[in-house]
C-alpha positions as CSV (number, residue, x, y, z in Angstrom):
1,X,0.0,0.0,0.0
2,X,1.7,3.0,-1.0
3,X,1.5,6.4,1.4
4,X,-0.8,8.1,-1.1
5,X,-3.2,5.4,-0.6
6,X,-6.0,6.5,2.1
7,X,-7.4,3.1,2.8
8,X,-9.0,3.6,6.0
9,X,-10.0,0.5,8.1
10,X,-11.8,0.7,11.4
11,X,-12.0,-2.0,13.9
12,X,-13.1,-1.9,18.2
13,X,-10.2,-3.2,20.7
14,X,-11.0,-2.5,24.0
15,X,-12.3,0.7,24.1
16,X,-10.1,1.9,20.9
17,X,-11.3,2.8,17.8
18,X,-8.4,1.8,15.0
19,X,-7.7,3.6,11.5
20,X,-5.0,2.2,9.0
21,X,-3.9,4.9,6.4
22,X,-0.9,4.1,4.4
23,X,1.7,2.8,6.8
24,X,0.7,4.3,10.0
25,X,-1.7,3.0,12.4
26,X,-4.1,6.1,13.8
27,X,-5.3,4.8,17.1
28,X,-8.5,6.7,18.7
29,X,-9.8,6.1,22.4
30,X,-13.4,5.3,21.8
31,X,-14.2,6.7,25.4
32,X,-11.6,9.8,25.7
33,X,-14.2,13.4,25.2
34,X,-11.1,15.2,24.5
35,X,-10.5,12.5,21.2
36,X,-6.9,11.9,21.8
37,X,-5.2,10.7,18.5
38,X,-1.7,9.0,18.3
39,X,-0.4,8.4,15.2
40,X,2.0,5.3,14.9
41,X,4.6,3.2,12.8
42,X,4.0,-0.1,14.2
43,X,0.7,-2.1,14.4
44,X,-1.3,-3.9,17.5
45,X,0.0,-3.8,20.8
46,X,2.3,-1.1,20.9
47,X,0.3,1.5,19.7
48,X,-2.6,0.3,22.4
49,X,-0.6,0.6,25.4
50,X,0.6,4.6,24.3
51,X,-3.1,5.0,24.0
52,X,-3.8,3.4,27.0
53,X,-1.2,6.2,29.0
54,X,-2.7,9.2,28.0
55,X,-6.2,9.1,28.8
56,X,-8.3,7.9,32.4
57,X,-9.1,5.0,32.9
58,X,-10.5,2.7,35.7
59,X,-9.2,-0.7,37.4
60,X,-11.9,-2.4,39.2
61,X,-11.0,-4.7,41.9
62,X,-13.0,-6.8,44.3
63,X,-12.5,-4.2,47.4
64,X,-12.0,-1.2,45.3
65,X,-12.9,1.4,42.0
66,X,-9.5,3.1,41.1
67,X,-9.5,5.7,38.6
68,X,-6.6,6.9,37.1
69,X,-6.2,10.2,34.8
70,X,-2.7,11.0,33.7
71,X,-2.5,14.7,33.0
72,X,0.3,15.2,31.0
73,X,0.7,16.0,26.9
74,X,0.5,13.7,24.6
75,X,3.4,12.3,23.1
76,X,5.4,12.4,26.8
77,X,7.4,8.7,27.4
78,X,6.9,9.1,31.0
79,X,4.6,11.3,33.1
80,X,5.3,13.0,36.3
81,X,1.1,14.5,36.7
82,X,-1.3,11.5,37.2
83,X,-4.3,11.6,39.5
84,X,-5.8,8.5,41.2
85,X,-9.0,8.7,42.7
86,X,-9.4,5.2,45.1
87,X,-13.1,4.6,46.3
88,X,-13.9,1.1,48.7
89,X,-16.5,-0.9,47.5
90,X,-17.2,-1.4,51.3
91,X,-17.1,1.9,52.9
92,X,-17.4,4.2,50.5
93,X,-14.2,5.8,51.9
94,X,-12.1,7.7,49.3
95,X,-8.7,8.9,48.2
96,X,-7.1,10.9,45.9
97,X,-3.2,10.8,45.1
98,X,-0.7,12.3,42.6
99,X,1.7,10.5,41.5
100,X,3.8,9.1,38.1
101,X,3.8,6.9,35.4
102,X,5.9,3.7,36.2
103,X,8.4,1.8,34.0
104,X,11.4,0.2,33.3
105,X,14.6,1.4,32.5
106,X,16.6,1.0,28.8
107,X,20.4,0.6,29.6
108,X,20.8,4.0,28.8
109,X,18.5,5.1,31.7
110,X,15.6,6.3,29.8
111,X,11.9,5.1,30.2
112,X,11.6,1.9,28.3
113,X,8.4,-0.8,29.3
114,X,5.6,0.8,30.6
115,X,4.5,-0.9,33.5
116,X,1.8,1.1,35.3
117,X,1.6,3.8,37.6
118,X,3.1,5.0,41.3
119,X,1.6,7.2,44.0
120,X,2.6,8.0,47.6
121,X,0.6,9.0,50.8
122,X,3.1,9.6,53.7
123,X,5.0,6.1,53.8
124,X,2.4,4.3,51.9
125,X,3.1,3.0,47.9
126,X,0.2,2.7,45.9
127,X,1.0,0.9,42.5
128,X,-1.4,0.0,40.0
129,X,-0.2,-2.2,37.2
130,X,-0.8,-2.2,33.8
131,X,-2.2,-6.1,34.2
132,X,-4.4,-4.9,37.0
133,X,-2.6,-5.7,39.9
134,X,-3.4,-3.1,42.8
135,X,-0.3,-3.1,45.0
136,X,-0.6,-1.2,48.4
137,X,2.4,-1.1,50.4
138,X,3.6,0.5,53.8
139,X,7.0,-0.4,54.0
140,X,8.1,-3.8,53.8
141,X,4.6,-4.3,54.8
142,X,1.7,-5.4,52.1
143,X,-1.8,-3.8,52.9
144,X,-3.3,-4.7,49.9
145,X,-2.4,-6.9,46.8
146,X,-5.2,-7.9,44.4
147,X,-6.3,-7.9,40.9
148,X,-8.9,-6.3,38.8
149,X,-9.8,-5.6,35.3
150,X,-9.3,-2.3,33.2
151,X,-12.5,-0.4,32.3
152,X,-11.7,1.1,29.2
């Protein structure tokens, strides 16, 4: 298919709405109001998980609804402004943290694998992965440690 062509097909992945024109891969989140667009190089997974980093989103686990919003432009490898808003499914009680995008270092140091997202409350570490795993940590000491499923 040459660049010229504008052969556009559209197909639903979790919450994403997909375009192919030419070579790149235009990847729309179906439930973002402020209709985020990333354009990309590479097909499938990749381009997903960028989508997935720009816009909120919310992780329901048994014991709780976690929404989390990250804030900063698009384009940005790693984010330093993302909110998370933590509700109990028991009490109602609620909680809202700032915190950063999480991943793994290249050898060079920069941001390589995205792996989910960190936020601190005194000596408390809340982590929320990108598999939905809900990490809760004071210390060496594990509050809470369970897994949910992305809302998208």
């Amino acid at each position: 298919m040459s660049e010229t062509d504008d052969h556009i097909v559209d197909r639903w992945s979790q919450g994403f709405h997909l375009r192919k024109r030419g070579d790149a891969l235009i990847v729309y989140r179906t439930s973002n109001p402020r209709g985020s667009e990333i354009a990309c190089r590479a097909l499938g997974a990749i381009c997903l998980l960028m989508a997935s980093a720009l816009t909120a989103s919310t992780l329901q686990t048994p014991r709780f609804d976690i929404s989390i919003e990250t804030l900063c432009a698009e384009g940005e490898v790693s984010c330093n402004d993302v909110r998370y808003v933590g509700i109990s499914k028991r009490s109602g009680a609620s909680i809202t943290l700032r915190g950063t995008t999480l991943h793994r270092a290249c050898k060079d140091g920069s941001p390589c694998q995205f792996l989910g997202y960190q936020f601190r409350s005194g000596s408390v570490r809340y982590r929320v992965f990108e598999d939905g795993r809900l990490e809760v940590t004071d210390g060496t000491k594990v509050l809470v440690d369970e897994r949910g499923e992305w809302q998208w």
